[in-house]
N, C-alpha and C positions, 0 to 999 in steps of 0.2 A: 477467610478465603473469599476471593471475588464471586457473584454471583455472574451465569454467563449468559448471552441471550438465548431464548428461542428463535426456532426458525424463522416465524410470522412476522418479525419484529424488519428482517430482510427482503426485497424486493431485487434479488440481483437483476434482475431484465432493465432496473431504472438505473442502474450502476452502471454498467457496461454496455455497449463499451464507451461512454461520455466521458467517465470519469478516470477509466484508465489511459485515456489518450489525452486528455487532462493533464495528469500527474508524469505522463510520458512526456510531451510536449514541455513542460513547466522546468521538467528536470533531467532534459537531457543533457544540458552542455553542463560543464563543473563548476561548481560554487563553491568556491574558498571563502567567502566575506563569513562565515560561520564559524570557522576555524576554530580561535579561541572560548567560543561558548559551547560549542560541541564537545569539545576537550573534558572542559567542566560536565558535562553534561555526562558525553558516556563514560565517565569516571564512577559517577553515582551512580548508573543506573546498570553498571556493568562492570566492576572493577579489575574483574582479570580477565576478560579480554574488551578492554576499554578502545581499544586502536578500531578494532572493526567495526565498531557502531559511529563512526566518526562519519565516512562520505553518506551512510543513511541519515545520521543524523540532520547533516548539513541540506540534504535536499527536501527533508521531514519538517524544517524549520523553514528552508526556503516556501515549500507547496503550503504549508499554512499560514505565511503571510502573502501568499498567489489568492484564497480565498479570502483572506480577510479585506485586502485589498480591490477584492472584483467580487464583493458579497452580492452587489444588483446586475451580475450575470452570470453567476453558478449558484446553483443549489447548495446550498452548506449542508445542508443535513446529508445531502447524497455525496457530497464531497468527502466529509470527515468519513462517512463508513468507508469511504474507500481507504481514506488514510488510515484507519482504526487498522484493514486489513495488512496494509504495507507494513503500517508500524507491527501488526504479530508477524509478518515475512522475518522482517529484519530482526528478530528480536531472540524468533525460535532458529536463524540462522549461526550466533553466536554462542547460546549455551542457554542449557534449563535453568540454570543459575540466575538468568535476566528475572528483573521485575516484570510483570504483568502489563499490560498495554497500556492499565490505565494511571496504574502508578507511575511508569513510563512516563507518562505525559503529561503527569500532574509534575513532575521530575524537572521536566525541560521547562516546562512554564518557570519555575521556579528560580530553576539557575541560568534562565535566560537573561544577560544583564542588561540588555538594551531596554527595550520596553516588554514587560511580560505580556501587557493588552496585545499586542502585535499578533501574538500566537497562541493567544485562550480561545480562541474564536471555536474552535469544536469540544471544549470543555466540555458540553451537554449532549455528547456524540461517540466519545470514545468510551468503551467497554471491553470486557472480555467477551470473546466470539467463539461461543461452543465449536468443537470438531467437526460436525457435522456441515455448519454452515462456512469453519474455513476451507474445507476438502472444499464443499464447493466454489469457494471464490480460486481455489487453485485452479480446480478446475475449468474455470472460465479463462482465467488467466491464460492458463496455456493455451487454452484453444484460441483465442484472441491473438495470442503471440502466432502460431502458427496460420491463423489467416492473413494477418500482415503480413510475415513473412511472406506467403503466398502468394499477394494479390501486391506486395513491391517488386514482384516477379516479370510483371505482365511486359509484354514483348521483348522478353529474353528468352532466349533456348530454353526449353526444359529446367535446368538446373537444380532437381531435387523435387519441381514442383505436381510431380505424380506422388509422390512419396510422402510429400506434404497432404496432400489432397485424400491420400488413404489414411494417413495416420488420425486427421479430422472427422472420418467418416466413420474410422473406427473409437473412435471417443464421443460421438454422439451417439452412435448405438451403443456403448455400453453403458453412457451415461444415462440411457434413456431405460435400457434395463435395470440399470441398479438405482433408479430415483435418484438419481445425482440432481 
C-alpha cells in the first residue's frame, strides 16, 4: 500500500490559483495528437472503463509536456502537485478499481511511445494525497471555479451572480469553521 502525504508537505495558497489557471489555460482547447498512446495507456491503468480516462489522459500528457517544455517559467514542483491533484480527480471519477496516482503515472510514462523523458518531468512529485488535503484541493477548486465564473460576469445583468456571490461566502465560512 502507497504511503500518503501529510498535510505540511502542501502549501495550497502557492498552488492556487497559478496553477489551476495554468492547467486550465494549457488544456482548454482538444488535444487528439495523444490519441493512440492514451489508448495504450487507459488500458493499463484502467481496464474496464478504459474509454474515460482517454480525454484526461490526453490533456495529463499534454500539461506535462506544457512543464517540461517551460521548466524556466513555472515552478515544477508546484505544477506537478497540481497535476498529482487532477490526475486523483480523474482517476477517482472512473472507478476505485483505478491504480493509485502514482502508479498511474509511473503507467503512462511507460507506455508513452514517443519519448518517455518528455513526461517524467514530475516523477519526483507525484504521490498519494491523503483525504484530508484532497477535500481541500476540491475545495479550492470549486471556489476558484465559481469566482471565475463570477468575475466573467462583470458588466452583464445579474445573471446568477448574487447567487454566485452567496454560495462563496458561504464556503468560506464554512470552510473557515471546519479547518478546511
Amino acid at each position: 500500500m502507497e504511503s500518503t502525504v501529510v498535510d505540511e508537505e502542501y502549501n495550497l495558497d502557492e498552488i492556487f490559483p497559478t496553477y489551476k489557471c495554468d492547467y486550465d489555460k494549457e488544456t482548454e482547447k482538444a488535444i487528439n495528437q495523444y490519441k493512440d498512446d492514451c489508448s495504450k495507456i487507459s488500458a493499463k491503468i484502467c481496464s474496464e472503463n478504459d474509454e474515460k480516462f482517454l480525454a484526461p489522459c490526453e490533456k495529463l500528457i499534454h500539461y506535462l509536456k506544457h512543464i517540461k517544455e517551460n521548466s524556466a517559467f513555472v515552478d515544477k514542483k508546484k505544477s506537478c502537485k497540481y497535476l498529482n491533484y487532477i490526475l486523483m480527480v480523474e482517476l477517482k471519477k472512473i472507478s476505485h478499481s483505478c491504480e493509485g496516482a502514482k502508479n498511474s503515472y509511473i503507467t503512462m510514462i511507460n507506455e508513452y511511445s514517443k519519448k518517455p523523458q518528455e513526461i517524467d518531468v514530475c516523477k519526483d512529485h507525484i504521490e498519494e494525497i491523503n483525504e484530508t488535503i484532497f477535500k481541500k484541493f476540491q475545495n479550492l477548486d470549486s471556489l476558484y471555479d465559481i469566482f471565475y465564473k463570477f468575475t466573467s460576469t462583470q458588466g452583464e445583468e445579474d445573471n446568477g451572480k448574487c447567487a454566485l456571490g452567496g454560495k462563496v461566502k458561504f464556503e468560506m465560512i464554512y470552510m473557515k469553521n471546519h479547518a478546511i
